[in-house]
C-alpha positions in Angstrom: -14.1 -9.6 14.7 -15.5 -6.9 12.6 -14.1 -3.3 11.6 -14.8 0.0 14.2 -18.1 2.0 12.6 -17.5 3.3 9.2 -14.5 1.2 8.5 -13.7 -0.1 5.7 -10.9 -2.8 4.3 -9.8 -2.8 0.3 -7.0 -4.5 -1.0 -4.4 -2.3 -3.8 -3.9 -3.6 -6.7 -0.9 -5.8 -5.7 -3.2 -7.5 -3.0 -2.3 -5.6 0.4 -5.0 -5.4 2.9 -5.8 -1.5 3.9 -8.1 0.4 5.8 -10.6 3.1 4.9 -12.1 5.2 7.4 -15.0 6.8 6.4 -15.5 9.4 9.3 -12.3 11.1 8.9 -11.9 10.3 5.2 -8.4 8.5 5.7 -6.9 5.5 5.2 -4.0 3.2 6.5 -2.4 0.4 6.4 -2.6 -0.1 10.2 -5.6 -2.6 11.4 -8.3 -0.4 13.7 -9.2 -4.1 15.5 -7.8 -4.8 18.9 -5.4 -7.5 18.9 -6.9 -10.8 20.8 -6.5 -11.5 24.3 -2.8 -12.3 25.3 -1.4 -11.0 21.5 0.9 -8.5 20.9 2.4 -7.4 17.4 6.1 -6.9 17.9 8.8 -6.1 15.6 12.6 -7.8 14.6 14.9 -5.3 15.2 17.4 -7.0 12.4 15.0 -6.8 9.9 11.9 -4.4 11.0 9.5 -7.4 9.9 6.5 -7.4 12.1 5.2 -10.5 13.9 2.7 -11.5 16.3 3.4 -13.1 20.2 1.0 -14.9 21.9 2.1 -14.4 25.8 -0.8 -17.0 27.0 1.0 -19.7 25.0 4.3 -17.8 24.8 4.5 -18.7 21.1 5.3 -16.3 18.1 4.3 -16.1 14.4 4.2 -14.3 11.6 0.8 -13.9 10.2 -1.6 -11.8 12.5 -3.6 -13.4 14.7 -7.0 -11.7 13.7 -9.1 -13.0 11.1 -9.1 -11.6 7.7 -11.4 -8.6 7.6 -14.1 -9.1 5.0 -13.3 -6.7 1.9 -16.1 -4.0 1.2 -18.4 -2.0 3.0 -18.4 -1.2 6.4 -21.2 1.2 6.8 -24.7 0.4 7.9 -27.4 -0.6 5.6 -30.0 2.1 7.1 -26.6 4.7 6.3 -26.0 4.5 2.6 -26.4 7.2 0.5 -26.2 8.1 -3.3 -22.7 8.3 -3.2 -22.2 4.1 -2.8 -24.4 4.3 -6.2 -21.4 6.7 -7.8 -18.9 4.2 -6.4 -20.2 1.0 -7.7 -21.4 2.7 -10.7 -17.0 4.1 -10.8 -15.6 0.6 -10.0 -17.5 -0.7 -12.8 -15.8 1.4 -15.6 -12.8 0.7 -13.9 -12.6 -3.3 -13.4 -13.5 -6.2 -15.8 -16.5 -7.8 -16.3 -16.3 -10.6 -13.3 -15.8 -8.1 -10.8 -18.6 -5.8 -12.6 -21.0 -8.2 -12.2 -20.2 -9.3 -8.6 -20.8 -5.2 -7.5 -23.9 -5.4 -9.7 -25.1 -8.2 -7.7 -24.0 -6.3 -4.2 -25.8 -3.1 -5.3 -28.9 -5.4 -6.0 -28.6 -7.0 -3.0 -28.4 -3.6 -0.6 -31.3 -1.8 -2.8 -33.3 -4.7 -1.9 -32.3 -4.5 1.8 -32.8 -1.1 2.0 -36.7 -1.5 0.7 -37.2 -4.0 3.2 -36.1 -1.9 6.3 
């Protein structure tokens, strides 16, 4: 199940999933997806701690039912623009070397796309 149209998920720096969205330049920590069929998300009202019922199975856990979103990008190839160059070109002085690389090896990879479209 993929993000809504210029969405996009990061993780902070302490590794919590959030959500950027790109058309209203916001962001949140509340999933855009649609829970799955028969899921709700619910809440303990001891300890606020969300978790997730399935009514078809009439089962409850804690982890949400969706899978995890993939972390990057959500916009269309054919929609990128110079300023995905300033923000890989930013994360770079920002991160260490692994993770430089890696984005190198993205911004490769969507030049090339972009030529072949």
């Amino acid at each position: 199940m993929s993000l809504p149209p210029g969405w996009e998920a990061r993780k902070d720096r302490t590794g919590r999933l959030y959500f950027v969205n790109h058309n209203s330049k916001e962001t949140s920590w509340v999933d855009p997806r649609p829970m799955p069929s028969g899921w709700e998300e619910k809440y303990d009202q001891n300890t606020k701690r969300k978790y997730y019922a399935n009514h078809l199975t009439k089962t409850t856990q804690w982890h949400d039912p969706r899978p995890e979103p993939i972390i990057g990008v959500a916009t269309p190839i054919n929609e990128l623009s110079s300023e995905f160059k300033k923000m890989v070109l930013a994360r770079e002085k920002t991160y260490e070397t692994a993770d430089r690389d890696w984005f190198r090896c993205l911004f490769r990879f969507v030049v090339n796309v972009c030529r072949l479209s």
